[in-house]
The first five atom37 places (N, CA, C, CB, O) and aatype in JSON, in Angstrom:
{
  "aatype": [20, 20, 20, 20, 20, 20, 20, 20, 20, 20, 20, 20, 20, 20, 20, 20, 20, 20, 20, 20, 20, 20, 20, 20, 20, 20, 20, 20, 20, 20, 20, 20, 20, 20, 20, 20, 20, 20, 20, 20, 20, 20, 20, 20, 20, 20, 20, 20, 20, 20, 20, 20, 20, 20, 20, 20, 20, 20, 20, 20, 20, 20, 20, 20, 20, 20, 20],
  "atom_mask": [
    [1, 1, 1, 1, 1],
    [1, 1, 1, 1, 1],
    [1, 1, 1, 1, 1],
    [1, 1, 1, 1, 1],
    [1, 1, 1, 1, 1],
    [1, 1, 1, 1, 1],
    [1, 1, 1, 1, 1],
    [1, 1, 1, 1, 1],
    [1, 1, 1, 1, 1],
    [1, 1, 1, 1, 1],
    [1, 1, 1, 1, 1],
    [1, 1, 1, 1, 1],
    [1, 1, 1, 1, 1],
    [1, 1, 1, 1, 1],
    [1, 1, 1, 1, 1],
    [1, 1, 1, 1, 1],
    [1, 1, 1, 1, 1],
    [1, 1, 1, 1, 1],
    [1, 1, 1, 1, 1],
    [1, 1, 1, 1, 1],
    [1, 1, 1, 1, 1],
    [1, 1, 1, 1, 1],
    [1, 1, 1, 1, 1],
    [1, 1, 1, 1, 1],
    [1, 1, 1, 1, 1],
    [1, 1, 1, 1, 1],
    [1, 1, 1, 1, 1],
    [1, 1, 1, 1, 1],
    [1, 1, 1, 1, 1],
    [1, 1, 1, 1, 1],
    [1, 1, 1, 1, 1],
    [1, 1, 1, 1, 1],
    [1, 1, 1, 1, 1],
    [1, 1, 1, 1, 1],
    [1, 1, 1, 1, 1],
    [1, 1, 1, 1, 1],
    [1, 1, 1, 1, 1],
    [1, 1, 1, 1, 1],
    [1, 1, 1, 1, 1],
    [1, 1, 1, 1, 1],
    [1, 1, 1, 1, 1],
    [1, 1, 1, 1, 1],
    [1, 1, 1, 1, 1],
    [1, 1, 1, 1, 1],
    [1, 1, 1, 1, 1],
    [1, 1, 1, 1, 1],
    [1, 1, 1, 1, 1],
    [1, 1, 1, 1, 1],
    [1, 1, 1, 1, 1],
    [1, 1, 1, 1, 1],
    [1, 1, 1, 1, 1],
    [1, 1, 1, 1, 1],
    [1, 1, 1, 1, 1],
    [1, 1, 1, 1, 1],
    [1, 1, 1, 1, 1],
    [1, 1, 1, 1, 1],
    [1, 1, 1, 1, 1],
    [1, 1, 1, 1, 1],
    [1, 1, 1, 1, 1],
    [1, 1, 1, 1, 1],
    [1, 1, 1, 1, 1],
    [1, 1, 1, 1, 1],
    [1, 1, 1, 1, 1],
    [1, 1, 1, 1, 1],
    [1, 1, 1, 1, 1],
    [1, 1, 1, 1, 1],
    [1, 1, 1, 1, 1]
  ],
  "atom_positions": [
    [[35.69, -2.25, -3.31], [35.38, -1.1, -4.12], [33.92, -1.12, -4.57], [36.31, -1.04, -5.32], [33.29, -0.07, -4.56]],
    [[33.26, -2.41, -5.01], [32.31, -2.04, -5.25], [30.95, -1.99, -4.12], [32.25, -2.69, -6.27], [29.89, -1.37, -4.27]],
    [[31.34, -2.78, -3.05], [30.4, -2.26, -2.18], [30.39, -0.44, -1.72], [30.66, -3.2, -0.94], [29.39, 0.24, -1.97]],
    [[31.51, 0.1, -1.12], [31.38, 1.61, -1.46], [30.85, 2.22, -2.67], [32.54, 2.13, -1.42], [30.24, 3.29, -2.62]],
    [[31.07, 1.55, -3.81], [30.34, 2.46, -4.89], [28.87, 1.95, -4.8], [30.99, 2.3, -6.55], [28.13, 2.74, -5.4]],
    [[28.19, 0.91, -4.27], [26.83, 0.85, -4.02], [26.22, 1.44, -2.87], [26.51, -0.32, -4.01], [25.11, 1.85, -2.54]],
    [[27.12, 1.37, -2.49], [26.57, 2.05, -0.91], [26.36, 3.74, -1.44], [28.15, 1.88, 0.73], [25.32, 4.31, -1.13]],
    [[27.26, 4.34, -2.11], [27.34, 5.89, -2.49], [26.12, 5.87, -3.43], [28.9, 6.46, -3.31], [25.37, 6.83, -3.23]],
    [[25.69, 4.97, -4.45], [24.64, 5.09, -5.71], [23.44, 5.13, -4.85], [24.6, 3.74, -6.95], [22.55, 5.89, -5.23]],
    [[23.21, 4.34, -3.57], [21.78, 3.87, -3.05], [21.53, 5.21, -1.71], [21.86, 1.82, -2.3], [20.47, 5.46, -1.14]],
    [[22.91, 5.91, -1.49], [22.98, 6.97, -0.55], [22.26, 8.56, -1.24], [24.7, 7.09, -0.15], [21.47, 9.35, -0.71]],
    [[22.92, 8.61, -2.6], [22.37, 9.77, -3.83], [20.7, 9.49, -4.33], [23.5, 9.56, -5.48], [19.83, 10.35, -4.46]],
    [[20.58, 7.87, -4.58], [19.28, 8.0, -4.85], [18.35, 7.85, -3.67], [18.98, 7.11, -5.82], [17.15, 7.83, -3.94]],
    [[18.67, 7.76, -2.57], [17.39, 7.3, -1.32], [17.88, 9.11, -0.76], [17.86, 5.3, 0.3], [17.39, 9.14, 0.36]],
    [[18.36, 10.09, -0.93], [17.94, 11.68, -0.35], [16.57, 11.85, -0.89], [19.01, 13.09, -0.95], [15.78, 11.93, 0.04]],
    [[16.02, 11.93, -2.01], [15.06, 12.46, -2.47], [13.85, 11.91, -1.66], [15.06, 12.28, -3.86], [12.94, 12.65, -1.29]],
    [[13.87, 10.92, -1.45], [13.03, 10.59, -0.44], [12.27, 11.2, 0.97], [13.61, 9.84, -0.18], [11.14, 11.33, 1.45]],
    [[14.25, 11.59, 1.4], [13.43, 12.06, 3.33], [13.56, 13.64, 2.74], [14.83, 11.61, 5.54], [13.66, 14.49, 3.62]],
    [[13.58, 14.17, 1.28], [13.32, 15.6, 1.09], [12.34, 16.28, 0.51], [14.11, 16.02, 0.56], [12.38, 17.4, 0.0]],
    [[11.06, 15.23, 0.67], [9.77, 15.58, 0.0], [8.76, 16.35, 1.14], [9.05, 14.12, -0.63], [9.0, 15.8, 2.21]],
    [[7.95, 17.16, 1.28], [7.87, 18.1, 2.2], [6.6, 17.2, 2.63], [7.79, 19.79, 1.76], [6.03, 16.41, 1.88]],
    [[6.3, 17.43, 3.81], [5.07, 16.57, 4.54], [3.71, 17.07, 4.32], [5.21, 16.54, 6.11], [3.68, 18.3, 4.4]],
    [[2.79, 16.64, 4.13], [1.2, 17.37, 3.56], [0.69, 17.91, 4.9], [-0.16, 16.09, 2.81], [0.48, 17.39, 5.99]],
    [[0.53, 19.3, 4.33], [-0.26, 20.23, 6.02], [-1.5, 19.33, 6.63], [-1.27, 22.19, 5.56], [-2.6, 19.56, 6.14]],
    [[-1.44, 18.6, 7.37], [-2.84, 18.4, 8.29], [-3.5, 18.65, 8.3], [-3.14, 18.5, 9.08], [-4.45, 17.86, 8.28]],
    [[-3.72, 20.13, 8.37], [-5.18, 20.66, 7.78], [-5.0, 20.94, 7.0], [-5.96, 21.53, 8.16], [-5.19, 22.15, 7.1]],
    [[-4.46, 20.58, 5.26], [-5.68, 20.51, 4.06], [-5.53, 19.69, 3.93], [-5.88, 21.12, 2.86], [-5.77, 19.54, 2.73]],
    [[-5.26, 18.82, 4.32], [-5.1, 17.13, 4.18], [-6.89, 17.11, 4.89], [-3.34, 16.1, 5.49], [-7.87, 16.78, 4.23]],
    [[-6.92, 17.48, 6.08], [-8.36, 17.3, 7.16], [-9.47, 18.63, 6.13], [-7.85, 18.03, 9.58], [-10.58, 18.64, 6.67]],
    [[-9.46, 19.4, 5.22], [-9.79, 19.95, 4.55], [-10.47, 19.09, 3.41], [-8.92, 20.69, 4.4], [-11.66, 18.86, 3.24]],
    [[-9.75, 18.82, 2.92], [-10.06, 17.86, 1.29], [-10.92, 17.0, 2.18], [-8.46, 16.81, 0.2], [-12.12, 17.24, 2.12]],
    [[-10.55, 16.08, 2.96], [-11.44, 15.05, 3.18], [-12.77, 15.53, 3.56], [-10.94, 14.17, 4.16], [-13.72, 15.34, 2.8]],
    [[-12.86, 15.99, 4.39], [-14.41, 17.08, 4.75], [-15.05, 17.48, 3.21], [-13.89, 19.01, 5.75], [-16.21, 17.26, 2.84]],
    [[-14.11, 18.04, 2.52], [-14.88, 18.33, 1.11], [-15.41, 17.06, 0.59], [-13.9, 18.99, -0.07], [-16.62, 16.94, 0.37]],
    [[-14.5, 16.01, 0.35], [-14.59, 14.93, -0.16], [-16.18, 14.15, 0.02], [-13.43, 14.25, 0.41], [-17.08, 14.0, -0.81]],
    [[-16.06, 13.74, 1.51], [-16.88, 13.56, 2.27], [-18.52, 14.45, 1.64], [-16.13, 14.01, 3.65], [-19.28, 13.95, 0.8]],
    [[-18.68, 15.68, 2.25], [-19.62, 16.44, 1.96], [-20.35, 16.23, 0.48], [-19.06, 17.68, 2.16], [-21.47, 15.75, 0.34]],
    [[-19.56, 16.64, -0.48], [-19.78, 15.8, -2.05], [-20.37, 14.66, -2.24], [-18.63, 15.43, -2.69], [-21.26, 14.59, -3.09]],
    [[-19.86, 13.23, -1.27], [-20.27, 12.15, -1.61], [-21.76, 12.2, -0.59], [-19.07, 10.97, -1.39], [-22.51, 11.28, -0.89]],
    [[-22.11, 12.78, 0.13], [-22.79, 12.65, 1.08], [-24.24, 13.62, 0.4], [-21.9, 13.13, 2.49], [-25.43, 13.37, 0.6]],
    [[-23.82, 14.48, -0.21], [-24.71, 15.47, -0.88], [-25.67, 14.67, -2.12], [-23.67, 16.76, -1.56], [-26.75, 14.96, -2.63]],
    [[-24.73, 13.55, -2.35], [-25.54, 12.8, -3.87], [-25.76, 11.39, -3.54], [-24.48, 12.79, -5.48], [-24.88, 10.61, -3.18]],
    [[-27.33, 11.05, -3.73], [-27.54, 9.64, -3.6], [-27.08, 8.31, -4.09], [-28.4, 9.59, -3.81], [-27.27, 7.22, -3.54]],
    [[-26.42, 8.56, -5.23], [-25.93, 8.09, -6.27], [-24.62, 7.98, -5.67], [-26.13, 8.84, -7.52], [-24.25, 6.87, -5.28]],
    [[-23.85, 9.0, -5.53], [-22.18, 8.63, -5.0], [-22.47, 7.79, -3.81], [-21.09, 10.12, -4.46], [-21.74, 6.8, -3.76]],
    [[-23.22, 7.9, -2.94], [-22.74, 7.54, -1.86], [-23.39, 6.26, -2.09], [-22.97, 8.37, -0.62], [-23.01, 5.44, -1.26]],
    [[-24.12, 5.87, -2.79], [-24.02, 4.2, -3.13], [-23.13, 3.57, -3.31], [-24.5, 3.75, -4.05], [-22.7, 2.59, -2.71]],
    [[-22.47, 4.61, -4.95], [-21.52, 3.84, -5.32], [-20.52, 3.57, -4.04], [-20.88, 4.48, -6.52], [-20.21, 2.4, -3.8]],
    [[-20.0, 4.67, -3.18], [-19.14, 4.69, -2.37], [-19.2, 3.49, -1.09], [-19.19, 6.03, -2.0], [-18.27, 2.96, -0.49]],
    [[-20.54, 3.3, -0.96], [-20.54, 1.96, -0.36], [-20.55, 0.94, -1.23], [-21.57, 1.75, 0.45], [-19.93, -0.05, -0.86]],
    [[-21.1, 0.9, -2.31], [-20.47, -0.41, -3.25], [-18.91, -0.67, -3.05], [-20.65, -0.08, -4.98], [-18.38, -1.66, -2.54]],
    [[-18.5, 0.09, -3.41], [-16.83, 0.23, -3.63], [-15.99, -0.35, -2.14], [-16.38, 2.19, -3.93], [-15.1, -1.17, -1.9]],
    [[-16.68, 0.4, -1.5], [-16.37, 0.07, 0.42], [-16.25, -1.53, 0.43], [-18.05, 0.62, 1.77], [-15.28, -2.28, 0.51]],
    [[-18.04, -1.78, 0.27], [-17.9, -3.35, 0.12], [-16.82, -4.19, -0.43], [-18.83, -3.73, -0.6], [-16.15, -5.05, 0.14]],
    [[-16.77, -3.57, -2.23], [-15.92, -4.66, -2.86], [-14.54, -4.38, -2.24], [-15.89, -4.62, -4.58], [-13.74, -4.71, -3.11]],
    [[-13.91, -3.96, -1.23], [-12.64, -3.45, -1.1], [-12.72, -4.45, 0.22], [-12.35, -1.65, -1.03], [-11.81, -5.27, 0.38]],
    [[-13.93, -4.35, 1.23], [-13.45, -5.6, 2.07], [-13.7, -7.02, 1.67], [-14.03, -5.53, 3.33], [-13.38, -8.02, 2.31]],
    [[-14.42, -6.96, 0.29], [-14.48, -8.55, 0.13], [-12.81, -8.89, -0.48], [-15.96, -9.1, -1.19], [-12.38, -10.04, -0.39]],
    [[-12.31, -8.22, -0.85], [-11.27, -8.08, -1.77], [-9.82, -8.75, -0.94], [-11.16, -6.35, -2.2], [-9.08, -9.7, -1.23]],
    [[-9.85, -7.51, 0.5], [-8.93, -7.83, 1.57], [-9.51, -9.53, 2.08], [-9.05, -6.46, 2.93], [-8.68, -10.44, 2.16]],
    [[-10.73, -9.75, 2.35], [-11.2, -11.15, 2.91], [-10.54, -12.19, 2.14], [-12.8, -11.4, 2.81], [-9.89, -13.11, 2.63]],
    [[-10.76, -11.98, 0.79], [-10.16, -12.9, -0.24], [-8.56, -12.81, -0.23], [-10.74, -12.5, -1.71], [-7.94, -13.64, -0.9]],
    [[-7.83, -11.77, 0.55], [-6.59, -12.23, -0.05], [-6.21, -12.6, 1.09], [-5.65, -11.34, -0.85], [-5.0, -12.63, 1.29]],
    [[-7.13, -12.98, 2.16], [-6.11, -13.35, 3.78], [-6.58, -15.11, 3.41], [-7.01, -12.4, 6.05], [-5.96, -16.09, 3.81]],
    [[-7.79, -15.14, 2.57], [-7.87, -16.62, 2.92], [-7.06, -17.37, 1.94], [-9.36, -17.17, 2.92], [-6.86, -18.58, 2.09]],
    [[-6.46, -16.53, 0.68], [-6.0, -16.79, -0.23], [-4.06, -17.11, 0.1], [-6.57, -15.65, -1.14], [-3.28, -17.76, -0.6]],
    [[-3.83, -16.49, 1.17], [-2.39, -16.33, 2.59], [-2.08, -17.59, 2.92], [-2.81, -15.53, 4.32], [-1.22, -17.82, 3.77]]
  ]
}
């Protein structure tokens, strides 16, 4: 009994999942072009944006040697 009643609780809460609608491709490929353009327009962002770039692969480096 109680595996059927877990199986039914984890069946009601995992729908909401495959019923969330998929993001259009193009404004998904929209935003980023904006995104992009913005950071590219200001000297300042696009530093920071390679700062950030950087600390994000030193970040991944550190957690494979850290594995």
């Amino acid at each position: 009994m109680n595996w059927l009643l877990f199986l039914g609780l984890f069946l009601v809460s995992s729908t909401p999942l495959f019923a969330q609608a998929q993001p259009d491709p193009a404004k998904v490929k929209a935003d980023a072009q904006k995104v992009v353009s913005v950071i590219k327009g200001d000297k300042a962002k696009t530093q920071a944006y390679c700062e950030i770039n950087d600390l994000g692969e030193q970040i991944g480096e550190a957690n494979q040697k850290e594995s």
